[in-house]
TIKOLNU-216665 format. One record per residue (C-alpha): residue in three letters; x, y, z. Coordinates in steps of 0.2 Angstrom, whole numbers. Example, Ala and Ser with C-alpha at 12.3 -4.5 7.8 and 13.67 -1.06 7.14 Angstrom:
+------+-------+-------+-------+
| resn |     u |     v |     w |
+------+-------+-------+-------+
|  Ala |    62 |   -22 |    39 |
|  Ser |    68 |    -5 |    36 |
+------+-------+-------+-------+
***
This chain:
+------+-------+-------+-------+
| resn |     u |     v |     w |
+------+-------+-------+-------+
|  Unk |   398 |   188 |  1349 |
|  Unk |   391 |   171 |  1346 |
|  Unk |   390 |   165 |  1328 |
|  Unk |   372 |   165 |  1322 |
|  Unk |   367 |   143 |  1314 |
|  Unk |   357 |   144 |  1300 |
|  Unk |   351 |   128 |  1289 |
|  Unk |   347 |   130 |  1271 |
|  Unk |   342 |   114 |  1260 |
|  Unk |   359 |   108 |  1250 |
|  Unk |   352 |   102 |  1236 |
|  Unk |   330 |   101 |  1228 |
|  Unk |   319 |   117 |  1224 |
|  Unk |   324 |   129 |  1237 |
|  Unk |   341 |   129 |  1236 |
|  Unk |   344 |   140 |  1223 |
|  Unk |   330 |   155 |  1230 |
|  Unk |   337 |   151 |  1247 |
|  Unk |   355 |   158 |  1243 |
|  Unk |   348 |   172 |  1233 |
|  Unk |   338 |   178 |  1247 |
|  Unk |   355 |   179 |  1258 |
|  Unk |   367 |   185 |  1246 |
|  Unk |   352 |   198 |  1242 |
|  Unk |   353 |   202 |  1262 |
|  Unk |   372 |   208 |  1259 |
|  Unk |   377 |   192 |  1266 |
|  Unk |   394 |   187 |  1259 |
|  Unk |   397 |   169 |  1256 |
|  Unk |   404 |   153 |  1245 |
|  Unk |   391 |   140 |  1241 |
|  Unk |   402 |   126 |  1239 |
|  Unk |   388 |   111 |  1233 |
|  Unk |   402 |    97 |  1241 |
|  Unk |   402 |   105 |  1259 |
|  Unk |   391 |   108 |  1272 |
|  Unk |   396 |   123 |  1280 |
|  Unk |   399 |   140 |  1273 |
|  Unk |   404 |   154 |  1285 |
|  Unk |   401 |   172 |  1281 |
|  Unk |   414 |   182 |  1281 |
|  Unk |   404 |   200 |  1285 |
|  Unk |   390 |   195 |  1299 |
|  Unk |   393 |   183 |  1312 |
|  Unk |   383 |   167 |  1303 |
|  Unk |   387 |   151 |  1298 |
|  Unk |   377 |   141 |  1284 |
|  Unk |   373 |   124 |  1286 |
|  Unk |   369 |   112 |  1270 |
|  Unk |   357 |    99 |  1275 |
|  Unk |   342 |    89 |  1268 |
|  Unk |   327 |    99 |  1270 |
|  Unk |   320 |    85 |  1280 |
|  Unk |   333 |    87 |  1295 |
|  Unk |   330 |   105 |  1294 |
|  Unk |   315 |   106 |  1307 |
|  Unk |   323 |    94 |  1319 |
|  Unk |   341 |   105 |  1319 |
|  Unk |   331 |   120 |  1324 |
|  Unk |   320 |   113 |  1337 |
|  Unk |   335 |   103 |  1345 |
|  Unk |   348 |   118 |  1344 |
|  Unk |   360 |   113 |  1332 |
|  Unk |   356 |   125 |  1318 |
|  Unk |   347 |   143 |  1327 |
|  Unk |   335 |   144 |  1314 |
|  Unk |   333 |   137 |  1296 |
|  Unk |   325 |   139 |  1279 |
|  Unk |   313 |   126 |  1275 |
|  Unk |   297 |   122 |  1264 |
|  Unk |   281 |   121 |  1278 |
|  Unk |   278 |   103 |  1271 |
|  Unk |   292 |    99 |  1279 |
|  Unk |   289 |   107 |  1296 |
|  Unk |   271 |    99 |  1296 |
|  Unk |   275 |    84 |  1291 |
|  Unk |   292 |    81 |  1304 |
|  Unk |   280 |    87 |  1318 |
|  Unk |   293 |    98 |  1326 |
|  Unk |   290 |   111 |  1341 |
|  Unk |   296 |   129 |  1331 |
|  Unk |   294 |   147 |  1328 |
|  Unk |   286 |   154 |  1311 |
|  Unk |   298 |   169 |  1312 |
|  Unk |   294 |   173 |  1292 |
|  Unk |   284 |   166 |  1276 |
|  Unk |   296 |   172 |  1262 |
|  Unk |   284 |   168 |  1250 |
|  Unk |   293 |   158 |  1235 |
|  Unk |   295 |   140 |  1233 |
|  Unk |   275 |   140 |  1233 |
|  Unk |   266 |   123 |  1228 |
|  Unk |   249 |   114 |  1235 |
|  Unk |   249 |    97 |  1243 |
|  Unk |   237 |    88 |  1233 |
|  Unk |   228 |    69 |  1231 |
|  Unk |   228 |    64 |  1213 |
|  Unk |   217 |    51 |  1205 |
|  Unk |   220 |    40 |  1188 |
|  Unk |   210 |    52 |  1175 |
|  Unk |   201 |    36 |  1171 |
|  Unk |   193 |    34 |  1188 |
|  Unk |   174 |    36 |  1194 |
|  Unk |   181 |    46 |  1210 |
|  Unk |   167 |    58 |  1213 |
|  Unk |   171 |    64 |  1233 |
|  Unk |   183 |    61 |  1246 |
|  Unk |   172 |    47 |  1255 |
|  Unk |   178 |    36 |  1239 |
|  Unk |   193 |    36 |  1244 |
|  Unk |   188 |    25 |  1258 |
|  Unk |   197 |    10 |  1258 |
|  Unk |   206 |    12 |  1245 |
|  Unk |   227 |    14 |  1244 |
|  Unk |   235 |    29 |  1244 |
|  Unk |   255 |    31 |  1239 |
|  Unk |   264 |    42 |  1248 |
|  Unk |   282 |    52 |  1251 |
|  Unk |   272 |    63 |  1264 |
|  Unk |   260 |    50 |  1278 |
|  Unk |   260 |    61 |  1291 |
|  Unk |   250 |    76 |  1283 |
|  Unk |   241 |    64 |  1273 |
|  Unk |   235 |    52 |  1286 |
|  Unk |   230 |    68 |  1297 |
|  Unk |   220 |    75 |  1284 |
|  Unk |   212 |    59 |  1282 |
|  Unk |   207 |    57 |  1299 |
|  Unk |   199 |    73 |  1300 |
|  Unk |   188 |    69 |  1285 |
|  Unk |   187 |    51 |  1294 |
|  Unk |   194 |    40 |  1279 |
|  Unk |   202 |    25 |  1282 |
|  Unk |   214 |    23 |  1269 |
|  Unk |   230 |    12 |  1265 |
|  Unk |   242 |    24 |  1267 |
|  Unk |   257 |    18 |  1258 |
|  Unk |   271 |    25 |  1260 |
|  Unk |   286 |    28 |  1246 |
|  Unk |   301 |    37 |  1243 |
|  Unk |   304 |    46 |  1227 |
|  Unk |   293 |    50 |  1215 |
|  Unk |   274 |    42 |  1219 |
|  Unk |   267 |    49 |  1201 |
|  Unk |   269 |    29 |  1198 |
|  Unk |   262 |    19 |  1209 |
|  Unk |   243 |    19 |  1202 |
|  Unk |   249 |    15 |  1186 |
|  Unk |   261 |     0 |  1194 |
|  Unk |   247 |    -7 |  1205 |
|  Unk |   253 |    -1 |  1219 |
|  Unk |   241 |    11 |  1223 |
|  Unk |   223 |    20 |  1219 |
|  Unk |   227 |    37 |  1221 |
|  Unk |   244 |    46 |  1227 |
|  Unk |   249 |    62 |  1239 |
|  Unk |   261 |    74 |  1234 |
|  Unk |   267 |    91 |  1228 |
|  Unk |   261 |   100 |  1215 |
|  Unk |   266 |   115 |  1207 |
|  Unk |   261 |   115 |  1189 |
|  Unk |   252 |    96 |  1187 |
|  Unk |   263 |    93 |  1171 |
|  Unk |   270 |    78 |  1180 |
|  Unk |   252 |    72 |  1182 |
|  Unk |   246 |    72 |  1167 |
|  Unk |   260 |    65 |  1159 |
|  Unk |   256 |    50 |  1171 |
|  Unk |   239 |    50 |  1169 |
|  Unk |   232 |    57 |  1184 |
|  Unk |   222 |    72 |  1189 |
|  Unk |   220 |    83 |  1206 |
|  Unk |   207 |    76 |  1215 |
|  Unk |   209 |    85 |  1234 |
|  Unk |   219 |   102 |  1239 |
|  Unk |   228 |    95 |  1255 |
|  Unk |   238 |   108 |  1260 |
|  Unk |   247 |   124 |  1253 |
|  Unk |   265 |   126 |  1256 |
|  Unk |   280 |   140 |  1256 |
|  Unk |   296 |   143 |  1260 |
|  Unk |   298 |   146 |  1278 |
|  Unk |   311 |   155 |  1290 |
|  Unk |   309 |   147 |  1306 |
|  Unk |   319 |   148 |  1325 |
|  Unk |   319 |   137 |  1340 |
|  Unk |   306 |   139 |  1351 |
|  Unk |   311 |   153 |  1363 |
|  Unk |   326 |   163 |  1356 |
|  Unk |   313 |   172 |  1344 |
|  Unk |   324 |   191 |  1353 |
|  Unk |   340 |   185 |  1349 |
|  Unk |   349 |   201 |  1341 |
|  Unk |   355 |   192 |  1329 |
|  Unk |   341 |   182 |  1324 |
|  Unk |   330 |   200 |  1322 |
|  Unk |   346 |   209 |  1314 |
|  Unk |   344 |   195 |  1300 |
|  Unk |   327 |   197 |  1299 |
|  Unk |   326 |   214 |  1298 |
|  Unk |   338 |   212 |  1282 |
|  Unk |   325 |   197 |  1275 |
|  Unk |   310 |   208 |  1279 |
|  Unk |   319 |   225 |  1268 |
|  Unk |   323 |   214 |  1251 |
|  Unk |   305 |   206 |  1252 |
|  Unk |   297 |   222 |  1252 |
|  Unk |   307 |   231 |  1241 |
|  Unk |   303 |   216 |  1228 |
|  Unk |   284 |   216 |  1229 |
|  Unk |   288 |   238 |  1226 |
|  Unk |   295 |   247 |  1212 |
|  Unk |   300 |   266 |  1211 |
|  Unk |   289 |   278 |  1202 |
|  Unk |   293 |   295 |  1197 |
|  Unk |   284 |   304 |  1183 |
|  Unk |   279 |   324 |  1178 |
|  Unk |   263 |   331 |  1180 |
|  Unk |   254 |   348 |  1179 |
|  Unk |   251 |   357 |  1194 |
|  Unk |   236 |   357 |  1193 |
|  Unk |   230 |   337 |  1191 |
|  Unk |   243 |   335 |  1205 |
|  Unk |   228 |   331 |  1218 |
|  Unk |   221 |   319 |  1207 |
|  Unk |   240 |   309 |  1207 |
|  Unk |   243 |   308 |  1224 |
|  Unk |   224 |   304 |  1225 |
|  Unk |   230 |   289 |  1214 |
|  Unk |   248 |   285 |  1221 |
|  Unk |   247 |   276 |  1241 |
|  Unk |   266 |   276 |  1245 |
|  Unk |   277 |   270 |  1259 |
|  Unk |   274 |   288 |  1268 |
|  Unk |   268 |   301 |  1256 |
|  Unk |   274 |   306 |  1239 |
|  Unk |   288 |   318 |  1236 |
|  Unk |   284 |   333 |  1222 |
|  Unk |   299 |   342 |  1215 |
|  Unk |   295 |   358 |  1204 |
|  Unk |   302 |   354 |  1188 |
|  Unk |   311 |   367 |  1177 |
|  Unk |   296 |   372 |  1166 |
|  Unk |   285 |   381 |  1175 |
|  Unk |   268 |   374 |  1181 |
|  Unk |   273 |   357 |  1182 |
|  Unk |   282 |   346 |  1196 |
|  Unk |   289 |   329 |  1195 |
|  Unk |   281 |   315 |  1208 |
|  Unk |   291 |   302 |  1217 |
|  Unk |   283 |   286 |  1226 |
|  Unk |   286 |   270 |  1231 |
|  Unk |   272 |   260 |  1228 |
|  Unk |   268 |   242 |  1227 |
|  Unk |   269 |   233 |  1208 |
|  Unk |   252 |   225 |  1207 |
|  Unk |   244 |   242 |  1213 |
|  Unk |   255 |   252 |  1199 |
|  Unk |   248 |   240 |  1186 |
|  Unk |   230 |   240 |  1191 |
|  Unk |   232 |   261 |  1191 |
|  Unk |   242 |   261 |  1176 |
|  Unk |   229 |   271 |  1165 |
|  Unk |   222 |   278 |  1180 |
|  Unk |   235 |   288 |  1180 |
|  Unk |   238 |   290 |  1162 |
|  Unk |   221 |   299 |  1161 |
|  Unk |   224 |   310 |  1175 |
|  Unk |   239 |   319 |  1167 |
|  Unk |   254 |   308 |  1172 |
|  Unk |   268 |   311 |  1158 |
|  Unk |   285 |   304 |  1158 |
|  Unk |   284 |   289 |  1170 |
|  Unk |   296 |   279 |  1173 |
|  Unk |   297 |   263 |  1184 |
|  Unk |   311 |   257 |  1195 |
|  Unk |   317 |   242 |  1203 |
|  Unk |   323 |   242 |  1223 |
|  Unk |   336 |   236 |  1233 |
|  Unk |   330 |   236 |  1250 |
|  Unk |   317 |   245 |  1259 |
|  Unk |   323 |   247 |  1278 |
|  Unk |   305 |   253 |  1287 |
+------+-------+-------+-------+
***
């Protein structure tokens, strides 16, 4: 059986939720940070170290079979690939920022002005379709800087929580582009056993983190009001319990729809309930 070429980022912000999310899949590997191959020893895949911007290009030229990578990448290589899954971490907006100072009221004042850059080709596509002519400038490392050196009147990057804004004196000034880690594949081998074997695996520890196991006792005679209260995977199970009259529920159910019915359920005569974590959910 051919062995399966997936690239992961070696080093930045995804690397760390990227060989979570396969060790989580049962995948058993060593994450030496001085190589660039790692082979699994129980599933037929080799991991590939690389920076995240030679990711997209790998994958579309058949090197690596598919890769882990954030979508700014992908959009801003401009590669030909296959969405095969958003794993949703590694979440961040693509954002113009503008000294705090500045009279900036709309994006038409950004024409003709300078923007600093580590991302052009994103920034200079947004700007044609808001038909801006910019100075797009373009700089490696961190652009927070420029407007404070000279360089520039506004910048483009990511941001995630603004702190590295404000600590250079800048504030958001445009929502580009939202991004997320993405499983992609080349374009065309989106059957490939292996390919949907993994993915099935992904797809099970994604769901059974956005779910928690509930199990709690009620009466018999509120149970219609529960299950009126508790959409699970399929449908409850009720288990008589040993005093009589009363039955113990057991769901799956997602987190934020637990929380929200939380005294929902309190007040319709759940006793006991206890909240679980899960593995994997295989649908």
């Amino acid at each position: 059986m051919k062995t399966l070429k997936i690239a992961i980022q070696k080093s930045g912000r995804l690397n760390e939720k990227s060989v979570e999310l396969l060790k989580n899949c049962g995948l058993s590997f060593e994450n030496y940070k001085s190589s660039l191959i790692s082979t699994v020893s129980n599933f037929p895949l080799e991991i590939l170290f690389l920076r995240d911007d030679d990711i997209p290009e790998y994958v579309q030229d058949g090197i690596a079979d598919i890769g882990l990578v954030g979508e700014n990448v992908i959009a801003e290589t401009n590669v030909e690939v296959t969405y095969l899954q958003r794993l949703g971490f590694g979440k961040c907006t693509l954002k113009i920022a503008v000294p705090k100072d500045s009279n900036y009221k709309n994006i038409a004042d950004l024409d003709g002005k300078a923007i600093a850059t580590s991302y052009p080709v994103i920034l200079q596509n947004f700007l044609d379709k808001e038909n801006i002519k910019a100075d797009v400038k373009t700089i490696s490392g961190s652009v927070e800087i420029a407007p404070g050196l000279g360089l520039a009147d506004a910048i483009f990057d990511i941001v995630s929580t603004g702190g590295t804004l404000r600590s250079n004196g800048l504030m958001p000034f445009a929502d580009v582009m939202k991004s997320e880690a993405i499983l992609i594949g080349r374009k065309g081998e989106e059957n490939n056993p292996l390919i949907l074997e993994l993915l099935q695996r992904i797809q099970s520890v994604m769901r059974a983190k956005e779910t928690k196991y509930v199990v709690l006792n009620v009466a018999k005679v509120n149970l219609d009001k529960i299950l009126a209260l508790l959409p699970g995977v399929k449908s409850p199970s009720v288990l008589p319990l040993a005093e009589d009259g009363w039955v113990a529920v057991h769901t799956v159910i997602p987190e934020r729809d637990f929380w929200s019915h939380i005294n929902e359920l309190k007040a319709a005569g759940a006793q006991g309930i206890v909240v679980m974590p899960i593995e994997k959910i295989i649908l």
